[in-house]
Structures are given as C-alpha cells and as structure tokens.
N, C-alpha and C positions, 0 to 999 in steps of 0.2 A: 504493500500500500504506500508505503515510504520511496517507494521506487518512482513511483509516476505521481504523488501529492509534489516532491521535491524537484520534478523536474531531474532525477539523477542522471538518466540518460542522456541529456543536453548537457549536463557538466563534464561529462566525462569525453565526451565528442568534441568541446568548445574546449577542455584540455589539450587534447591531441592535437587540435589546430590551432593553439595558442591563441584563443581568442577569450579577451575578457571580457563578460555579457552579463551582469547581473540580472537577476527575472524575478519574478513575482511567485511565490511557494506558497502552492493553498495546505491548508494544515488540513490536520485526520481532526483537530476537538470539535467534537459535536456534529461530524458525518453523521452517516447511516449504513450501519452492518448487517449486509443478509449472512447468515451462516444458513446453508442447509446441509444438515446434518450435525444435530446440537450432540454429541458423543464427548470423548475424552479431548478430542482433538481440539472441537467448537469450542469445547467448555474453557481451554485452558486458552485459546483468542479471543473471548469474550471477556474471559479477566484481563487480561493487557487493554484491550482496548479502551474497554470501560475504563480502568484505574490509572492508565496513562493518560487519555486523549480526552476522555467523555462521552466516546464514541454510544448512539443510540444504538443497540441489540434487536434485532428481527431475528430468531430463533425457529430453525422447521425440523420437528422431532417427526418420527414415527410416532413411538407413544407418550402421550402426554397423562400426566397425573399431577396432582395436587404439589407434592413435594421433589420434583426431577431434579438431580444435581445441577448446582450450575445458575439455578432459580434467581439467585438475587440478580446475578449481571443481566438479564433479560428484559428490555422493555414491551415486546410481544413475541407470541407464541403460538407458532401454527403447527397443522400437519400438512404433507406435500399432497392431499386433496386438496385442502381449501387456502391451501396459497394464489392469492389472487395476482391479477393482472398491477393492480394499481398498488399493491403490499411490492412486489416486485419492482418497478416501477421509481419507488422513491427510495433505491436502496442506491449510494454511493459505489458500494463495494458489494460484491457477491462472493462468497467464499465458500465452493461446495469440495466437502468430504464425507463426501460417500461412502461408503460400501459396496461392491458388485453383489446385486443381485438381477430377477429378473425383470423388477420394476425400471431401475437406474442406467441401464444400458440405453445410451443415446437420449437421454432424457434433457441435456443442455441440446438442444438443436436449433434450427433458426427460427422456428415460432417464440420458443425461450428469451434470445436474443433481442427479439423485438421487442420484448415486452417491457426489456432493460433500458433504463433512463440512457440518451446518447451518452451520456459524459458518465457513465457510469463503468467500472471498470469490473471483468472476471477472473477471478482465480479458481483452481483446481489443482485440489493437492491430495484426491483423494482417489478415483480408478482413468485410468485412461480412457478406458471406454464408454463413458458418461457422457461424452460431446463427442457430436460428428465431426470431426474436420474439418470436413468440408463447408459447413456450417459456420462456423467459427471462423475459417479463414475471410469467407463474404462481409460475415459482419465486421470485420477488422478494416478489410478490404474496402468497405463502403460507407463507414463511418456508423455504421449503425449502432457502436458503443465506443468506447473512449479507447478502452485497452485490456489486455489479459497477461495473466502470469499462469503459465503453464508447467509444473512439477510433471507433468502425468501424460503421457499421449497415447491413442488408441494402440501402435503398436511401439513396442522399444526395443534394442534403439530405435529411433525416428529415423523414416529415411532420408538418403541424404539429397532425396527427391522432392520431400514434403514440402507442400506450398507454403506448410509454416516457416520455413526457411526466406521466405519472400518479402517477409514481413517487418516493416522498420521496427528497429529496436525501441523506439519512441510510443509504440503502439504493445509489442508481444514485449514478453522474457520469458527466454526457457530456460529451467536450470536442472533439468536432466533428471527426474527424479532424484533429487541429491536433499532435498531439505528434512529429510528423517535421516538424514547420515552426519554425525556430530562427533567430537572426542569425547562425547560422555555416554554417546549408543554402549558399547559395550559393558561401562560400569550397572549403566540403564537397566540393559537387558536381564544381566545377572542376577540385581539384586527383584526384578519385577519376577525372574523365574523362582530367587531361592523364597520369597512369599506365596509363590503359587503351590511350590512341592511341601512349603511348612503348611500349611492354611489345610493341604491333602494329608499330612500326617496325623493330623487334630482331625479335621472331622470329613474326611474320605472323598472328600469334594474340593476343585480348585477354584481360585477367586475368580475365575473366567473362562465361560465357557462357551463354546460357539452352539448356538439355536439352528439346527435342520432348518428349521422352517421358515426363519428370517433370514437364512443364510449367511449370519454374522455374527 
C-alpha cells in the first residue's frame, strides 16, 4: 500500500535518472481497507492498519458470529454473498487472501474489477488462481483501477510470456510469491509446529486443522 500511496516507484526511476522531482504522497490515515478473507493473515493487517494509519476495516468472512477474532479492528463485516457493489466500490485498497477452494477460483475477474473505485488499488497475496489474468491485465491496461500488487499468479513461475510483464511498474508489483518468506519463517515454523505436537500430546487433537469440506 506504501508502494503506490508514496509514489515509490517514481522515486526510484527519478533516482536512476538523476532527477530531483518532489511530489505530493497521499497517506494510508483514514483510507479504506477491503480484506477479503478476515483469517490469520487479514487479522494481523487489520491490526497495522488500524493502529498505525487509522485505516477504516471492511472485513469479508465466510462465517461470521458474534465474537470472531480480530472483532475490535473491524469497522464492517460481510460474507462474500452479500458483498455489494457499492461496499466494494468505496474501498481504497483490496486485499484478498484467500484460500483455494471451489468457490475462489477466478472469483477476482473483470466484472470484480469494475466494481472497484478507478483509483483504487489490488492486492493478492493469497492463491494465484483467484484472478484471471487476463482480466487483471485489461483493467490495469485501461485504467479501470489504479494498480495491483501481485505475490501470487495463476501459474508459477510466471511466464516469461505473461502480459503481466507488460505492465508499468507505476501500475503492477510483483514480488514473486516471496512475502511469507522472512528470516524468522523458520524460527516461525518450528515453534507454531512444536504447539501443535504439545497441544496433540495433552489432549489428542492439534491447534489446527484442515475442514474436508471448506477445504481449509
């Protein structure tokens, strides 16, 4: 989000060609954050957001209840049936992490896209296959929204064909599926398994488990 509120990509290009351009940097306080997919991942960008910037929370659960983690950062609270046009619409930023299932596959596409404020920018950091390509590259292509950040793409590596290659830096970032890869993944990892095999020693069940039938 810091990428394109900052204008980084102009700096970095006005860099390279030695040129000194001051510009005008719209800030993230008090946007507006679509997360779809309010999980562990939403929950813990909805705390930044919130507690750094001010940023307003538009939150899209599967299931909703009373008490859902994460509750206080939320200014509202949908499920992806009754996510509207105009809830969509007046979101700054979109931020979908998903899950692959058989609902989610191609679900970002160009009706999606439309629905998205021009100057409104998309991220996905969550299955590749959740947005068509092809889709995405038109509305980047035609201004139909501001810009995206792409962690994820339908196939990887992307090839070195892909029209998302076409696409000014000003508008795309790709960064390779690389943003869950950190120097603290492996301390991460270890200590989230050695909770899962303690948690199964005590009482025969692990802190998490994948649901058959939501596929996640």
């Amino acid at each position: 989000m810091m990428y394109f509120s900052y204008n980084l990509y102009t700096y970095i290009d006005n860099m390279k060609n030695r040129i000194w351009k001051p510009m005008l940097n719209k800030m993230l306080d008090k946007k507006t954050l679509l997360i779809i997919g309010y999980g562990n991942n939403g929950l813990c960008l909805a705390k930044r957001a919130k507690g750094a910037f001010n940023m307003k929370i538009i939150a899209v659960k599967k299931r909703i209840n009373d008490d859902f983690p994460g509750k206080e950062y939320v200014d509202e609270i949908y499920s992806l049936e009754n996510l509207t046009e105009e809830t969509i619409n007046k979101a700054d930023f979109v931020y979908a992490t998903l899950p692959e299932t058989k609902e989610t596959i191609n679900i970002f596409d160009k009706n999606f896209f439309k629905k998205m404020n021009k100057n409104a920018v998309f991220i996905n950091v969550g299955r590749g296959n959740a947005v068509v390509e092809d889709d995405i590259v038109e509305a980047l292509e035609n201004n139909i929204i501001r810009g995206a950040l792409l962690d994820v793409t339908p196939v990887e590596p992307l090839s070195k064909d892909s029209k998302l290659y076409n696409i000014s830096p000003d508008k795309l970032l790709i960064t390779n599926h690389s943003l869950c890869i950190n120097d603290g993944r492996v301390d991460d990892g270890f200590n989230f398994f050695y909770k899962n095999l303690e948690n199964y020693a005590k009482t025969g069940m692990p802190l998490t488990l994948v649901d058959k039938k939501r596929q996640y």
